[in-house]
matplotlib code that plots the C-alpha trace (Angstrom):
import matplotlib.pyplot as plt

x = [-16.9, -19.0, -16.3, -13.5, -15.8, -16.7, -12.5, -12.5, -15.0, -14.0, -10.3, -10.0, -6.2, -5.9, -8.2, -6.4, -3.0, -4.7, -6.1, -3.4, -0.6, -2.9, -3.7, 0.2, 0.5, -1.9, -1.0, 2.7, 1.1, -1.3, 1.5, 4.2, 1.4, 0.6, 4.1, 5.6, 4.0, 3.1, 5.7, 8.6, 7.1, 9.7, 8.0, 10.5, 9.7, 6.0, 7.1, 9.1, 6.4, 3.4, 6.4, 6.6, 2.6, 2.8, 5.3, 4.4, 1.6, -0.9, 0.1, 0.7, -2.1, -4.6, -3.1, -3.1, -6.9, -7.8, -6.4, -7.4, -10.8, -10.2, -9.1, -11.7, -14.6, -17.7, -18.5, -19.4, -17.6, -15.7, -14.6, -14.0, -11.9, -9.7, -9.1, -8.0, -5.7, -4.2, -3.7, -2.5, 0.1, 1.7, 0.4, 1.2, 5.0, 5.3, 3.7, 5.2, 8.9, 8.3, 7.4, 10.3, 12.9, 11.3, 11.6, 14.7, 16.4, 14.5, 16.4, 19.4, 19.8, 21.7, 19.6, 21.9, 21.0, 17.7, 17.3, 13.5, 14.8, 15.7, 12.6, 9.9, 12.8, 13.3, 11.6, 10.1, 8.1, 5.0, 5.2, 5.6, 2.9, 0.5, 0.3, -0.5, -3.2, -4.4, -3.7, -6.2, -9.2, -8.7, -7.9, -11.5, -12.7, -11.6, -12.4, -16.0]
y = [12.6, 9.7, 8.6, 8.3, 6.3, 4.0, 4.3, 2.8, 0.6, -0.7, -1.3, -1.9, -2.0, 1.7, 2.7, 0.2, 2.2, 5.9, 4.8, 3.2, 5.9, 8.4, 6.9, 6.3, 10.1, 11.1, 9.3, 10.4, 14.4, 13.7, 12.6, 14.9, 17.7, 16.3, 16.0, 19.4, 22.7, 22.5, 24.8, 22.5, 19.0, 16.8, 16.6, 14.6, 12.0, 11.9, 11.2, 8.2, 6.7, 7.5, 5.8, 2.9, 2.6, 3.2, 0.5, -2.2, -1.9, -1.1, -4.1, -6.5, -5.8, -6.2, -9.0, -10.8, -9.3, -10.9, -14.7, -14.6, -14.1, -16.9, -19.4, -18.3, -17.5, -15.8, -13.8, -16.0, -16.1, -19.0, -17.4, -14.1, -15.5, -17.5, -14.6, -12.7, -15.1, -15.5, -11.9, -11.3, -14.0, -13.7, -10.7, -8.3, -9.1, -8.9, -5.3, -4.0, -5.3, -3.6, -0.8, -0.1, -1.5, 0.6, 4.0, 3.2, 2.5, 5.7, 7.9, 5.9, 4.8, 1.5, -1.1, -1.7, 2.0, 0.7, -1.2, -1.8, -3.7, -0.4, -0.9, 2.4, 4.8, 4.2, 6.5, 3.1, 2.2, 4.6, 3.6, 0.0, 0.2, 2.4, -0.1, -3.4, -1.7, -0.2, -4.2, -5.9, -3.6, -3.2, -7.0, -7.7, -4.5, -5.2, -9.3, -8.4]
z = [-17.1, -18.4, -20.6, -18.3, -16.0, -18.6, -19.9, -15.8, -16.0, -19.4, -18.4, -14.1, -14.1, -15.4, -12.3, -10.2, -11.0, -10.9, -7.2, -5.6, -7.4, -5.9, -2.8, -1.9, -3.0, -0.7, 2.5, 2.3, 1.9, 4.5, 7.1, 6.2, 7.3, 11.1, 11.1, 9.6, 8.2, 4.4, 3.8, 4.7, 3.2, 1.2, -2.6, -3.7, -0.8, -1.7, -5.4, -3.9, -2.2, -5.4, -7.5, -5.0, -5.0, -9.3, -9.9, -7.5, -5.4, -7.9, -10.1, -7.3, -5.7, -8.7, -9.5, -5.9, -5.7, -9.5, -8.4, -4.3, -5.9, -8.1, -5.6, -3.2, -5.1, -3.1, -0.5, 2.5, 6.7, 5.6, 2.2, 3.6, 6.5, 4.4, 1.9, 4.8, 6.4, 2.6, 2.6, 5.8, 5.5, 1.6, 0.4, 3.7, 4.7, 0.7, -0.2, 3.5, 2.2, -0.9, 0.2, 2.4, 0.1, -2.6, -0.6, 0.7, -2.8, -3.9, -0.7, -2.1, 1.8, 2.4, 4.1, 7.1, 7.8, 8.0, 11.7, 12.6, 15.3, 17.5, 20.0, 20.1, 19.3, 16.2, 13.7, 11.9, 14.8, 14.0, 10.5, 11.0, 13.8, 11.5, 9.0, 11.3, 12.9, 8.9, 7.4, 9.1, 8.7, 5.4, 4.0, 5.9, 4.1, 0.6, 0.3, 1.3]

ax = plt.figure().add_subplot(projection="3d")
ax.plot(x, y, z, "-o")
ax.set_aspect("equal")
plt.show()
């Protein structure tokens, strides 16, 4: 166990890619089950979204993380505010886009099918509304 901590600490972007893959993995497993009994959840969807999370987030993220640190170096109110207010306006409508596309391309669904502008009826709106009340918290979270 020591050594694949120190394999983590050693190299950051293999843990980077283990955690979000796995986190992305997770979510999807984690809502399919409030949603539907474990006997009927889509496998093949949660390998979508862990690809989605493998193949972008994980290296967009580390990468937005590595240079908004670099811009902004330090930890104070007026760092952590401006980090957050970068994040919220580049890095959000970017990873969110992706992230749709990328599951929508992977359920080979055309993107006209796609209409988040059908109001509370639409079966995007939890989703969509799940992840802006989730963004916020956790840009403040992760530039502390």
């Amino acid at each position: 166990m020591s050594r694949a901590w120190a394999l983590f600490k050693a190299h950051p972007y293999i843990s980077n890619v283990v955690g979000y893959t796995t986190l992305f993995a997770s979510a999807d497993l984690i809502q399919q089950s409030i949603v539907t009994t474990w006997a009927d959840i889509d496998w093949s969807q949660t390998a979508r979204v862990a690809f989605v999370g493998f193949c972008f987030h994980a290296n967009f993220n580390y990468h937005w993380l590595k240079g908004l640190e670099r811009m902004l170096p330090g930890g104070g109110a007026k760092k952590v505010s401006g980090k957050v207010v970068l994040d919220q306006l580049v890095a959000a409508p970017a990873t969110i886009s992706a992230f749709f596309i990328g599951v929508c391309v992977g359920q080979q669904m055309l993107l006209s099918q796609m209409s988040m502008c059908q109001g509370r009826s639409s079966r995007w709106y939890p989703i969509l509304s799940t992840l802006a009340s989730y963004l916020i918290p956790t840009s403040l979270l992760k530039s502390m």
